[in-house]
C-alpha positions in Angstrom: -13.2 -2.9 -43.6 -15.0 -5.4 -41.8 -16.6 -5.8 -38.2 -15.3 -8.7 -35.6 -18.0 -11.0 -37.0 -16.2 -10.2 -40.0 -19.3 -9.3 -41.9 -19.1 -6.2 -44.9 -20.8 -3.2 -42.8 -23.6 -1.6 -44.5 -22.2 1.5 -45.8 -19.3 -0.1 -47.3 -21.6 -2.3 -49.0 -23.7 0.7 -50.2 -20.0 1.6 -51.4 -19.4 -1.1 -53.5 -23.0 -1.3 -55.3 -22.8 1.9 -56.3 -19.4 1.9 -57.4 -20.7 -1.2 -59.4 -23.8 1.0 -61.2 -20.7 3.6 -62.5 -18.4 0.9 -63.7 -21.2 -1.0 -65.6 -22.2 2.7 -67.3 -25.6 2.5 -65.0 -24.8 6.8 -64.6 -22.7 9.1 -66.6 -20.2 11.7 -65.9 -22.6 14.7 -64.3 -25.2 12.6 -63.3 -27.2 12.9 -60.3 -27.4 10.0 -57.9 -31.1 9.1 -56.7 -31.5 11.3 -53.3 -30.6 9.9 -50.0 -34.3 8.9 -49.3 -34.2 6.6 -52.7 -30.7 4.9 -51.6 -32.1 4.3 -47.7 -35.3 2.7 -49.1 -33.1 0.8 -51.8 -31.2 -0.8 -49.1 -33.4 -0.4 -45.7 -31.2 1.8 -44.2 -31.4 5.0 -42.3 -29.7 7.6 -44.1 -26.8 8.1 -42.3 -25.9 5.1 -43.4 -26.4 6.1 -47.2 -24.1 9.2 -46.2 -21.1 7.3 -45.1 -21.4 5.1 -48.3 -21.8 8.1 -50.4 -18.4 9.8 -48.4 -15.9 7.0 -49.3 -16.8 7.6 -53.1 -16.3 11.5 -52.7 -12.8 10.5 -51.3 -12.1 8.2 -54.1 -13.1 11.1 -56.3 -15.4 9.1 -58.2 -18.5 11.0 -56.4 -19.0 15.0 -55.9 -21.6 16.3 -53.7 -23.4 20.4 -53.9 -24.6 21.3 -50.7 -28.6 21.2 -51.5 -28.4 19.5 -55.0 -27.3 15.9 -54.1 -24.3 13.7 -55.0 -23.1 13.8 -58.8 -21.3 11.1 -60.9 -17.6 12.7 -61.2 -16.1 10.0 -63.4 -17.2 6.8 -65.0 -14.5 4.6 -65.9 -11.9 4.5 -69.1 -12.1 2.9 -71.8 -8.0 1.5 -72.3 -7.9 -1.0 -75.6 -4.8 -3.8 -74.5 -3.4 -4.6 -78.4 -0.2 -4.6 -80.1 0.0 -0.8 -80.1 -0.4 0.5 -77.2 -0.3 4.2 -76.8 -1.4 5.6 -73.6 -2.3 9.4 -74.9 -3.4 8.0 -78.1 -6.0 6.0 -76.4 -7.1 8.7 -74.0 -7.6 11.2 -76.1 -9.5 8.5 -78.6 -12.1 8.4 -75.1 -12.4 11.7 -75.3 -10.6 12.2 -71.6 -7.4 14.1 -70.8 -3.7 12.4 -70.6 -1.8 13.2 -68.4 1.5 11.4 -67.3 3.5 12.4 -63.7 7.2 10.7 -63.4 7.4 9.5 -60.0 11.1 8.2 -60.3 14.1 7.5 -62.6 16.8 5.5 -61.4 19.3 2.7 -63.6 20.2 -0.2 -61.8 21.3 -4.1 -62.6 18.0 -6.1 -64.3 17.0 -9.3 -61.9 17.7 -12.1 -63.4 13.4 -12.4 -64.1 13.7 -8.8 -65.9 17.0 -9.6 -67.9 15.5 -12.8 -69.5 11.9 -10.6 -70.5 14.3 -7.7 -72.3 16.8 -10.5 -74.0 19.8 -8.9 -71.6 22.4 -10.9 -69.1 21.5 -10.4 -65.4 23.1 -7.7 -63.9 22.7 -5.8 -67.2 21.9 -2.0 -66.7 18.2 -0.6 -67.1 16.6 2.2 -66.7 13.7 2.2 -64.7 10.9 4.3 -65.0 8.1 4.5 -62.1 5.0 7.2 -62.7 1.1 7.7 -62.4 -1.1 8.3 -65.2 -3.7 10.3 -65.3 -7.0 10.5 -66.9 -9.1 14.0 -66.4 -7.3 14.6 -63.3 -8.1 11.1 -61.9 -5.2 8.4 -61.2 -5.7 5.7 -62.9 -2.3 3.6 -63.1 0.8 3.2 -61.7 3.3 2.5 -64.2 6.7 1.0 -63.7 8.4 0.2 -67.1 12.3 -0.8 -67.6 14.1 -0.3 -70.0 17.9 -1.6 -71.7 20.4 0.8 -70.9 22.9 -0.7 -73.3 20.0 -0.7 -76.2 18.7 2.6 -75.8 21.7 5.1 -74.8 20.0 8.4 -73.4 16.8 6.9 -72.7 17.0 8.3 -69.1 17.5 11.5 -70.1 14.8 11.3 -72.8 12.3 10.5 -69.9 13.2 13.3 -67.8 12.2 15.6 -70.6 9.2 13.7 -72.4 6.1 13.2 -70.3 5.2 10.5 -73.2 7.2 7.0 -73.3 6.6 6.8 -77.3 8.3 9.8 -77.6 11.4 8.6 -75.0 11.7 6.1 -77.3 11.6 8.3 -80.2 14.6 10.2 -78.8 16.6 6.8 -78.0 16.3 6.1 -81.4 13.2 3.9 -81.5 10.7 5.1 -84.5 8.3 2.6 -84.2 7.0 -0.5 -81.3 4.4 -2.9 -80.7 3.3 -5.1 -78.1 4.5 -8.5 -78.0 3.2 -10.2 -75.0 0.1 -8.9 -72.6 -0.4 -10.7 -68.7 -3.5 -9.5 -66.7 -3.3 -10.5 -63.1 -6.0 -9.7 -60.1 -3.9 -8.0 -57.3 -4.6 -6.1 -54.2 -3.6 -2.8 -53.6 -0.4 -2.2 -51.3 0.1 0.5 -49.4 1.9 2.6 -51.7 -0.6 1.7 -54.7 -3.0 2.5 -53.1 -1.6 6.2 -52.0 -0.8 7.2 -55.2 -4.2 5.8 -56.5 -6.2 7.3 -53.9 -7.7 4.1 -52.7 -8.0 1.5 -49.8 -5.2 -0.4 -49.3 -6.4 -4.0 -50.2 -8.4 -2.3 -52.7 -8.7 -4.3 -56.0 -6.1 -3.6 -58.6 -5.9 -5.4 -62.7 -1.8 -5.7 -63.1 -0.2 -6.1 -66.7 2.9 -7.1 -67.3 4.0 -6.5 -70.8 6.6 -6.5 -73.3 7.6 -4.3 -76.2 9.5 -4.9 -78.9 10.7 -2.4 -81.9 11.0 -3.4 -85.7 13.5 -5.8 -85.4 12.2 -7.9 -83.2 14.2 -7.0 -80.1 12.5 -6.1 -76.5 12.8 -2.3 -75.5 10.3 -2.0 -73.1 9.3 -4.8 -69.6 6.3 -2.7 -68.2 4.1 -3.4 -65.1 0.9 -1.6 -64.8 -1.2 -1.3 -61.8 -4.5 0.0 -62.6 -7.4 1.1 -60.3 -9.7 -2.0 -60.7 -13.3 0.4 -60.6 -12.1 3.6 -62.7 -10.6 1.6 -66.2 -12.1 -0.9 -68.3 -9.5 -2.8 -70.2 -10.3 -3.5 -73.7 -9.0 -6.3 -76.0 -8.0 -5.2 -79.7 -7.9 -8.2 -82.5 
């Protein structure tokens, strides 16, 4: 990341200012980038230079490059509205991008004593825990870990195992409808693990939300965390 003088080296900093122009819309999806020659004069730098900083988007997947033609936009960031219903397929599909959710882990364990107090339970109460990635157009976007009352929601393991979609889990656990009761954005850094599933630097920014869920009657059936990729979603807030 950073030379002993512990300055940004160049290319990275190419990185990051173009990784800037796609998050603030500068280029679309399929867009070409302007040609090496344009980027070394932009930043008065040889073009090797302009290379490297053009590689570590390619391996981020946010960048695609043709032999001959130049490097092309391969994603701009998501639009994901944060409100009281939250629906994660709902809200890709409203972007016009493709859903798509991969279950990383299920396990049920006893709820720390920080989780039991967020779902209403007793610590030591049983949850199931639910750990995945989601996906939008191919690209990772999140990593999702969401828990859930065991006692509440009978099955509810099960129900995840066979639905890719957590509103319809919860359809099969008996819960018909849910909205979002409480919303915490923090500014993290990637760990190692984030960032292997996200297909980022470790150290990489991250926006985490920690949220609560609650069905009709008032009573929590959902204490999710979501790490998302800090360049490649842009949170929205519904009123």
């Amino acid at each position: 990341m950073h030379d002993k003088s512990g300055k940004t080296p160049i290319w990275r900093a190419i990185a990051d200012a173009l990784r800037s122009d796609l998050a603030e819309g500068r280029y679309g999806a399929g867009d070409k980038l302007p040609t090496e020659a344009a980027l070394a004069d932009r930043f008065g730098v040889n073009r090797h230079t302009v290379r490297h900083g053009i590689s570590s988007l390619v391996k981020e997947g946010l960048v695609r490059t043709r032999r001959g033609a130049g490097a092309f936009v391969a994603a701009t960031p998501t639009d994901y509205p944060i409100g009281q219903r939250v629906r994660f397929h709902e809200n890709l599909i409203a972007a016009g991008r493709r859903p798509e959710k991969r279950v990383l882990a299920l396990d049920e364990r006893s709820a720390t004593q920080g989780e039991a107090a967020a779902l209403q339970m007793t610590a030591g109460d049983l949850v199931c825990v639910y750990h995945g990635l989601s996906l939008s157009d191919g690209q990772p976007i999140a990593v999702v870990e969401s828990l859930f009352p065991s006692s509440r929601l009978p099955g509810m393991k099960a129900a995840l195992r066979d639905n890719s979609s957590v509103t319809d889990a919860l359809k099969v656990a008996g819960v018909v409808d849910y909205t979002r009761a409480s919303t915490r954005l923090t500014a993290v850094r990637a760990t190692a693990t984030h960032a292997l599933h996200l297909q980022v630097a470790e150290g990489d920014p991250l926006l985490r939300s920690t949220s609560v869920n609650i069905d009709d009657r008032g009573w929590p059936v959902e204490y999710g965390r979501t790490w998302f990729a800090g360049d490649r979603v842009t949170l929205t807030l519904e009123t």
